[in-house]
Every structure is written in structure tokens, then in C-alpha cells.
C-alpha positions in Angstrom: 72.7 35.8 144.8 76.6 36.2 144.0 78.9 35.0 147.0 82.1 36.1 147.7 84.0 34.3 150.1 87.4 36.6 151.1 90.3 34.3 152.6 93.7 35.0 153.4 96.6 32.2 154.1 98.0 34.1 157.4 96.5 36.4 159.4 97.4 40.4 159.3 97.2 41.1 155.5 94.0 43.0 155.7 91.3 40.5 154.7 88.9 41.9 157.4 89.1 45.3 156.3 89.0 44.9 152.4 85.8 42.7 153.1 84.1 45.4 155.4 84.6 48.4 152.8 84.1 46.7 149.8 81.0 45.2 151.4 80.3 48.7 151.7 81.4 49.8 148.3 79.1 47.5 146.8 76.2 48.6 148.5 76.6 52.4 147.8 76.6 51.0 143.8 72.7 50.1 144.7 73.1 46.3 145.6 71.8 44.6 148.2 74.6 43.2 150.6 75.4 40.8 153.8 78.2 40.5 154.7 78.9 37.6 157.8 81.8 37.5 160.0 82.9 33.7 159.5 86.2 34.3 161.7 84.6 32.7 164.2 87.5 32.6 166.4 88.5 35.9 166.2 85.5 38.0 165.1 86.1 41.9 165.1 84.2 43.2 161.6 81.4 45.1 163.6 84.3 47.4 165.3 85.4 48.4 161.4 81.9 48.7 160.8 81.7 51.3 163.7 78.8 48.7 165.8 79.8 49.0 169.2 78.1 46.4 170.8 76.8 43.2 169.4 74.1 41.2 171.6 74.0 38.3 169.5 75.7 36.1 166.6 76.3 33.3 164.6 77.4 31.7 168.3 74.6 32.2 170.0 72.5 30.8 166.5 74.2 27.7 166.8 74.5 27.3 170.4 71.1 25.7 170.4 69.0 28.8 171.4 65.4 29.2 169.6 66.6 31.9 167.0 65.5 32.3 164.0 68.5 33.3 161.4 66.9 36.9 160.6 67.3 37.3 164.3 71.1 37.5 164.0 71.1 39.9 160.7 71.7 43.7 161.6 70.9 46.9 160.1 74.8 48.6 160.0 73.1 52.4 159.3 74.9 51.9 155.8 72.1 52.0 153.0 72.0 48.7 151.0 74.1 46.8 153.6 73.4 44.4 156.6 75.6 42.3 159.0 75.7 39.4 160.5 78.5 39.0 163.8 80.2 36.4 164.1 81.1 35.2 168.0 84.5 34.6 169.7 82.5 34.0 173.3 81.0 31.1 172.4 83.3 27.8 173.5 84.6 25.6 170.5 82.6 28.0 168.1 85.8 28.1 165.8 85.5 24.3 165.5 82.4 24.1 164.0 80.5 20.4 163.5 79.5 18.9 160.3 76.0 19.7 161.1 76.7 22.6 162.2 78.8 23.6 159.0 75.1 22.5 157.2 73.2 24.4 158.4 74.7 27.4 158.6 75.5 26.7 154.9 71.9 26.2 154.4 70.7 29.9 156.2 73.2 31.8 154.4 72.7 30.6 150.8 69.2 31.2 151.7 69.1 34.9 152.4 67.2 37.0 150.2 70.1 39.8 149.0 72.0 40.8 145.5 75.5 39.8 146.9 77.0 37.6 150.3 80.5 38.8 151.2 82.3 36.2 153.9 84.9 37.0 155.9 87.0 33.6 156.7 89.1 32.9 159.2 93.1 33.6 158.5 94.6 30.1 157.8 93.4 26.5 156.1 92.0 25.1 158.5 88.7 23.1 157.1 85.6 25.6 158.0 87.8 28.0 156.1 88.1 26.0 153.1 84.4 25.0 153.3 83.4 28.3 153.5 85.5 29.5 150.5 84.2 26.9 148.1 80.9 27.4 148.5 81.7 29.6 145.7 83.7 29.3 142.9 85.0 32.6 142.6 86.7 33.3 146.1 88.9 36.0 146.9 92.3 35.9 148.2 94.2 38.5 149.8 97.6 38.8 150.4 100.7 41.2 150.6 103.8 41.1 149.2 106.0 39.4 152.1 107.0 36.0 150.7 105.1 34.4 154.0 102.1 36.1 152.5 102.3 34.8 149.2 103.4 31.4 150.3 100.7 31.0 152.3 98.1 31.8 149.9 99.7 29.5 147.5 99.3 26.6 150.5 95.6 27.9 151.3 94.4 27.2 147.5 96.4 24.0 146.8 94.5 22.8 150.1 91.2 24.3 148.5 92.0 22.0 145.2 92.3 18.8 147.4 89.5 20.1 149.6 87.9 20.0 146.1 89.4 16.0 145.2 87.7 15.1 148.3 84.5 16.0 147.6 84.1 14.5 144.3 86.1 11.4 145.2 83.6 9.2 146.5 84.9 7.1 149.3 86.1 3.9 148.6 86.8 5.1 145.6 89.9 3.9 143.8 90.7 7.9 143.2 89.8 8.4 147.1 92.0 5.2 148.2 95.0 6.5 146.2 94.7 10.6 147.6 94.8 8.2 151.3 97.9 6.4 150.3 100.0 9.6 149.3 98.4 11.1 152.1 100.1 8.1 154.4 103.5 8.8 152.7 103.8 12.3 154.5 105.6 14.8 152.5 104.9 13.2 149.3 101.9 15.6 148.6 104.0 18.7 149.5 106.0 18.1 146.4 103.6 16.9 143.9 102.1 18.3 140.7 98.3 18.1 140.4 98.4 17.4 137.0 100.6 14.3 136.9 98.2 13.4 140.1 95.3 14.3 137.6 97.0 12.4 134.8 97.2 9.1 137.1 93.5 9.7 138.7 92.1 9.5 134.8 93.7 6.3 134.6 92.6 4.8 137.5 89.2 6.1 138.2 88.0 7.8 135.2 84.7 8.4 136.9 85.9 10.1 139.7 88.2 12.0 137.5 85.1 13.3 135.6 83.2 14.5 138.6 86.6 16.7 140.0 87.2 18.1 136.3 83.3 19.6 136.7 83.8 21.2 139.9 87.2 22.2 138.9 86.1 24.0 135.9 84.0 26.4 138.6 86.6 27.0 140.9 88.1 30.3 139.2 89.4 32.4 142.3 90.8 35.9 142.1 93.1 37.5 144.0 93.6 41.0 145.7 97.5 42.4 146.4 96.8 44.7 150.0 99.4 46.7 151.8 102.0 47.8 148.7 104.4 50.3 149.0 105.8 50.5 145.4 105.5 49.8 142.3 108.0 47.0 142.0 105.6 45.1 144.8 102.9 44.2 142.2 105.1 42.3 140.7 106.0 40.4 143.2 102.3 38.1 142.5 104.1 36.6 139.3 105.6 33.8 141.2 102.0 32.9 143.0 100.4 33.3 139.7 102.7 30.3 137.8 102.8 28.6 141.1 99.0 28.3 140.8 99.0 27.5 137.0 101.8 24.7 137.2 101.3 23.0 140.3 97.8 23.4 141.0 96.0 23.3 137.2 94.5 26.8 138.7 94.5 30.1 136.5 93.9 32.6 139.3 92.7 36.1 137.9 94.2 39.7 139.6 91.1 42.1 141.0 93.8 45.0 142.0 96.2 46.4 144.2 95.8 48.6 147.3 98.8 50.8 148.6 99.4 50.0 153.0 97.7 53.8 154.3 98.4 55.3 157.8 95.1 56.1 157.1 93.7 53.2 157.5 94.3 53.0 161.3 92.9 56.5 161.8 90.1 55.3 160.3 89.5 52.3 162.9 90.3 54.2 165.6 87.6 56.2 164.6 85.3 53.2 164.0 84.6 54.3 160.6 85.0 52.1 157.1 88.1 54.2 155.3 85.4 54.6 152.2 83.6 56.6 154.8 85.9 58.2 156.9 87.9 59.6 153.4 86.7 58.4 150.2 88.9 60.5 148.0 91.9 58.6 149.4 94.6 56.2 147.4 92.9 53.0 149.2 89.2 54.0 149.0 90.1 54.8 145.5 91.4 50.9 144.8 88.7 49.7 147.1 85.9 51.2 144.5 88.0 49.9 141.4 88.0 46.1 142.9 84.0 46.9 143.1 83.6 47.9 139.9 85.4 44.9 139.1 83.3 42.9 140.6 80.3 44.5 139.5 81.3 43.8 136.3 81.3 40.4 136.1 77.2 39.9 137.0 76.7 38.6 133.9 79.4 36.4 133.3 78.8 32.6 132.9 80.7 29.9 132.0 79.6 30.1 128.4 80.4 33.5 127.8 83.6 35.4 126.9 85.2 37.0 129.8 86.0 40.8 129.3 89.2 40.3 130.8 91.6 37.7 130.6 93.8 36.6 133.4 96.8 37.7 131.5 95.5 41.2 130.9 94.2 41.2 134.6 97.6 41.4 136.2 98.9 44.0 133.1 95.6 45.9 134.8 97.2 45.7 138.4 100.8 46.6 137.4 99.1 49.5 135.8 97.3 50.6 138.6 100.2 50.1 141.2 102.3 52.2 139.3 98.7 55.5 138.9 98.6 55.0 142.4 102.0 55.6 143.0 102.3 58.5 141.3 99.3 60.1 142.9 100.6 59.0 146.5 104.4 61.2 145.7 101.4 63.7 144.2 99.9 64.0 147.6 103.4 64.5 149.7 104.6 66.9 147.6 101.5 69.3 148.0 101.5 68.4 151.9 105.2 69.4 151.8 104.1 72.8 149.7 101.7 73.6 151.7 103.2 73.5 155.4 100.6 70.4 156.4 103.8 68.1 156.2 106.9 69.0 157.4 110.5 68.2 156.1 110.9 66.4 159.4 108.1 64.5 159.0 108.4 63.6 155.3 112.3 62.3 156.8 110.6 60.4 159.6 108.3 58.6 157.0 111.2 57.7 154.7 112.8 56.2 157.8 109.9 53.9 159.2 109.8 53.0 155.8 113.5 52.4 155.3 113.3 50.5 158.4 110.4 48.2 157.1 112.4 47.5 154.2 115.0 46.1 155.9 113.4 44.0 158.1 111.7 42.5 155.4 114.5 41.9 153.5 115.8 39.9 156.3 112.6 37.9 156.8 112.8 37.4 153.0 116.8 35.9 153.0 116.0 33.8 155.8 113.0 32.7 154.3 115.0 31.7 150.7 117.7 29.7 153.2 114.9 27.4 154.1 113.3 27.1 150.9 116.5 26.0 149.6 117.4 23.6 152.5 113.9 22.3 151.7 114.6 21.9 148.2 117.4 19.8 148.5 115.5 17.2 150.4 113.0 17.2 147.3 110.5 19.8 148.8 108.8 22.0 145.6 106.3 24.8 146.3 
């Protein structure tokens, strides 16, 4: 079984939707997919799926009622591809117990299927993290609004402690030094996890052996959503050395998808956008991260990879700027043939002029606190 946990620092980059059609892409390529709704505050996957009503869930699983986990998994009418809801009815569901967390662990890495997508819950909260290391090659997503990025920067540095803490045993000199920065506050926002790395392998080398095994899995990849130029793909750079120098992390780039009016047409119609037009820009990128994924089956750690994490954001730069191209492709044959008018081709310009500039404005404010931060010794 391959497992995919999908995660995003913040909510409203798209995670929910990029997990539900590539769920979907995969399937059509002949695989055997589940994909579970582990936004268990907030679970809405079934309505992308186009399931109107879901009877029961991962709450009512763990609520204590005599299911058996099969009894939560649905057929979605999609070939190759089955479901399992999550459940925002069920009190305190989002704050799941440790064994609780176990055992639903335990019934999903038990299902019988080729590939188990996860949709987390926005945020770093600790079922979140738990989830997305249950693998070592998680997905992020993110767009290109520096509260996006940042917070996906935040989400895997809390993964990599996440990480500390379960190969520092406790009472552990390497466990009783993590609890002493962690008493000094702010001290772990600025540090590097090398030079904590550096002083761990003094201290504890045995501890520092078992976090440089589990560290050595932890290879997560990223996925840029809701672009609208070229210019935005490169935008990742900063996350990708962030990663590298703080964190000891190289994360690799599946792709870019262009933001696609689209898109809510196609939830309003309660179909996946693969479905409801497949030819389009973001169905077309949706099938590319697949293939990507696909790809990489037979990868292990003692092989070569086919692509390097250098060459994977030269790939996604690449792509941003095909996709581009195709998308002024597509406006100028709407404009030929009467479908769009000048009017509305003005109006589009405008919404779009207007989203600039508001996040522009986000974006300066933004930089004024990162440098008021800065001077009080804060590094991201």
C-alpha cells in the first residue's frame, strides 16, 4: 500500500479538492484507491465527490458503536475508488484520543487497496501531524500568498519535531533538552535544526541515531494550487531554502495548478473537475501530479530517483509557464468566437487586477511584521 497523506498549513488553499480528484485520477490509471476524510472537524469531501448524504463515518466508528471498519468504506460510483467520510456531528471528534488515534491508525494501514490518499485537517494541530507522518512522503499544498507559504513552512518544521519526539525516548537527555528550549518560549522559533542536531549528537548520540533513521524517510513533496502566472511558481524558492536550511528537509515539487472559475462550477454541480471537464488547464495538472506519483512505485531508498529535487522545481516552472500559455490560448479563441465578450474578458482582467492588489497589501503588511519580528531575533 502507498499512503499519501495531503496537508495544508491554513485552510482555503485547496487541499480538499486536489485530494478528491487526484484520488480520482489515480484510480482511472487502474489503481485501487481510498481515500478518508481525516478533517474531522470540518469534513465536506463527499459533496466534491457528488455523495449527497452520508449515514455514517469515521465519528460514528469511534463513537463506540459495534461497526466493523468495512462498514464505514463507500462505493463513490467512480471505478477503482472508495471513500471513507469523515464526521463533523460527532462532539470532540476533531480532538481525537491517543487510543483513538491507534486505532484508527491501525484500520486504515490495514485496508486491502493499491494507494490511501488522506485528507488532514488545515493547520498543525497534532492529529494532523500524526496523520501526515504515517508516511514519509506527504504532500503539501499551498498557494502563493506569503500566509500560505509561511504556514506550510510552520506545518513541516512542527512535523520535524513531531518527528524528535518520537524517537527521543523520554527521559532522555535528547528529550530533556527539546523540554528546556521548549520552557524558554520563542527560543525554538528562531533555531536551526541543524545546530540543534549538531548539539543532540553530542549529548545523546543514541537518540540522535534513532531521529537520523526516521529522518532519512521523511521526504515530503509539495504541490503549488491556485496560480495565476507564471512569476507565482516562483514564488516556492523561499519555502524550498527555508526547508533545506532550517529544517535539514529537501522537499521535492509535484507541480503547479492554475486558480479555475471552473472549479466552483464544478462543485456546484457536485462533480470532481476531472469529471465535470477533463480537457481543462487544472484537470490537465491534476493528471500530471498523478503521473508523477505513479511514477515513483518503485522507488526505494536504495535506488536512484528519476528526478532530483533541483530538476523537480525546473519541471514546475516549466509547466507554470505551458499552462500559461494555453490558458491566454483559450481566451483568445473565446474572444474569436463570440463565447467571451470584450466586456467580459475586461471584467476578468479587473477581478483579477483587484486580487492583485489586495494581495499586495496583505503581502506589505505581512513583510512589516516579519521585520519587526526580526529585530527582536525572530528567523523563519
Amino acid at each position: 500500500m502507498h499512503i499519501l497523506p495531503i496537508a495544508s498549513g491554513k485552510g482555503g488553499v485547496g487541499k480538499s479538492v486536489i485530494a478528491a480528484n487526484l484520488s480520482l485520477a489515480i484510480a482511472e490509471a487502474g489503481k485501487r484507491v481510498v481515500l478518508a476524510d481525516l478533517d474531522l472537524g470540518g469534513s465536506n469531501i463527499h459533496t466534491i465527490l457528488g455523495l449527497r448524504s452520508v449515514e455514517r463515518g469515521l465519528g460514528t466508528f469511534l463513537s463506540g458503536r459495534k461497526l466493523k471498519f468495512d462498514d464505514i468504506l463507500i462505493q463513490t460510483g467512480y471505478d477503482g475508488l472508495k471513500f471513507i467520510p469523515g464526521d463533523a456531528e460527532i462532539p470532540e471528534i476533531a480532538d481525537l484520543k491517543s487510543y483513538q488515534m491507534k486505532r484508527l491508525i491501525r484500520n486504515l494501514t490495514s485496508l486491502d487497496t493499491d494507494y490511501l490518499i488522506l485528507d488532514l485537517g488545515a493547520g498543525t494541530h497534532r492529529n494532523a501531524l500524526d496523520f501526515f507522518l504515517i508516511s514519509g512522503r506527504g504532500i503539501i499544498v499551498t498557494n502563493p500568498t506569503l500566509t500560505a507559504i509561511l504556514n506550510a513552512y510552520l506545518f513541516l518544521k512542527n512535523s520535524v519535531f513531531r518527528l524528535m519526539g518520537s524517537a527521543f525516548p523520554k527521559q532522555s537527555p535528547a528529550s530533556r533538552y527539546i523540554l528546556s528550549l521548549k520552557k524558554e518560549g520563542r527560543l525554538l522559533q528562531r533555531i536551526y535544526i541543524p545546530q540543534l542536531l549538531s548539539k543532540i549528537k553530542e549529548e545523546d548520540r543514541d537518540s540522535y541515531d534513532a531521529f537520523t533513521v526516521l529522518e532519512k524517510k521523511f521526504r515530503p513533496t509539495l504541490i503549488l494550487n491556485m496560480i495565476d502566472d507564471p512569476d507565482d511558481a516562483e514564488k516556492i524558492e523561499k519555502l524550498r531554502r527555508s526547508t533545506r536550511e532550517y529544517l535539514n528537509v529537501e522537499l521535492e515539487h509535484l507541480g503547479i495548478i492554475y486558480r479555475d472559475d471552473l472549479q466552483d462550477i464544478a462543485l456546484s454541480s457536485r462533480l470532481p473537475i476531472i469529471k465535470y471537464k477533463p480537457d481543462s488547464i487544472i484537470s490537465q495538472a491534476i493528471y500530471r501530479i498523478a503521473d508523477k506519483i505513479l511514477q515513483k512505485e518503485g522507488e526505494t531508498e536504495d535506488t536512484l530517483e528519476i528526478t532530483t529535487p533541483e530538476e523537480s522545481y525546473q519541471v514546475a516552472e516549466m509547466e507554470a509557464e505551458t499552462d500559461f500559455q494555453v490558458r491566454m490560448q483559450n481566451l483568445e479563441e473565446l474572444l474569436h468566437f463570440g463565447t467571451l465578450t470584450t466586456g467580459d474578458l475586461v471584467e476578468t482582467i479587473r477581478s483579477q487586477h483587484f486580487e492583485l492588489q489586495h494581495l499586495k497589501k496583505e503581502n506589505q503588511l505581512l513583510k512589516t511584521k516579519l521585520v519587526r519580528a526580526a529585530s527582536d531575533g525572530f528567523k523563519v
